[in-house]
Every structure is written in C-alpha cells, then in structure tokens.
C-alpha positions as CSV (number, residue, x, y, z in Angstrom):
1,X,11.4,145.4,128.6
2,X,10.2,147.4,125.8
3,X,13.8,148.7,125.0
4,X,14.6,145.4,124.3
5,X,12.2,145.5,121.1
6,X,13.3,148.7,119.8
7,X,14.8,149.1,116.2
8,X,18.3,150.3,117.7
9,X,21.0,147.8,118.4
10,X,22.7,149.5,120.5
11,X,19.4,150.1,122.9
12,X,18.9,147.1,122.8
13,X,22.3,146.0,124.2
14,X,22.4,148.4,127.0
15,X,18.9,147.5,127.8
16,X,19.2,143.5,128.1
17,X,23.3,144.8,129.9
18,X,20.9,146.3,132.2
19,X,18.1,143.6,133.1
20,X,21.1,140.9,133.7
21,X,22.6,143.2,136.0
22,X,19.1,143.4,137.9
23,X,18.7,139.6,137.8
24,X,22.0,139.6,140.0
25,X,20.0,140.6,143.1
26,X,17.6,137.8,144.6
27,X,14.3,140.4,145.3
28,X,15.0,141.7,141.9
29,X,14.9,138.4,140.2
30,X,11.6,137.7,141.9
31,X,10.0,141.3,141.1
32,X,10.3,140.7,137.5
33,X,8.9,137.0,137.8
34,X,5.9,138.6,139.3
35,X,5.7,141.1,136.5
36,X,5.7,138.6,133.9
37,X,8.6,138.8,131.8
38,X,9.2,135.5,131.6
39,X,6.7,134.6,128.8
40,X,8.2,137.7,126.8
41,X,11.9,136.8,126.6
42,X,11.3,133.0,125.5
43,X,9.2,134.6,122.9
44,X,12.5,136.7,122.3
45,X,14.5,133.5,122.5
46,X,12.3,131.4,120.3
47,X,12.0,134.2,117.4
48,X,15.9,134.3,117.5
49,X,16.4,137.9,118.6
50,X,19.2,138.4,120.7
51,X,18.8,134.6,121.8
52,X,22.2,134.4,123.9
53,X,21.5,137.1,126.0
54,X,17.8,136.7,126.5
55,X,18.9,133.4,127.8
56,X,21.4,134.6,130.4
57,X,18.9,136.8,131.4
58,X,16.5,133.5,131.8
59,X,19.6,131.3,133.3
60,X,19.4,134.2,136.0
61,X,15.6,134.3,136.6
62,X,15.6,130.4,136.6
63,X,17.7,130.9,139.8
64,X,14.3,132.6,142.1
C-alpha cells in the first residue's frame, strides 16, 4: 500500500499490478479487508490518482 503513493510511476504500476493479483485469491481478499485498505484506495479513487486501477482493485475486494 504505500508503493502505491510513491513519486514513481512506474512503482506505482507494478505495485497496484501486484495488489490485483493478490485480490485474485479469496483469503487474500479478506486479509486486506481486515487490514483496512479499503478506506485508503477510495481516497485514491476520489483524489483521481490512478482511479481505474484502484477501482479494479476495489471491484475485486467488493467480491469478499
């Protein structure tokens, strides 16, 4: 979660790459609920960075 907010692009794709790829796995999904991160990304989403795939990260954790 906190390479998504870092000042390099390209950090920030392969970080966000990586939490949808965790969000595939069901216990995942709900460890990360647990954590929190929920809260943080629609803060990403509503402050416009990296909106689209913040939310397909969401559209994954809305699945738990």
């Amino acid at each position: 979660m906190h390479a998504l907010r870092s000042d390099s692009e390209r950090t920030r794709h392969d970080s966000a790459l990586a939490l949808y790829h965790l969000t595939l796995v069901q216990s995942n999904r709900v460890k990360l609920v647990k954590l929190g991160v929920v809260p943080t990304l629609l803060s990403m989403v509503m402050t416009g960075t990296m909106a689209s795939r913040v939310l397909l990260i969401l559209c994954n954790l809305a699945m738990s």
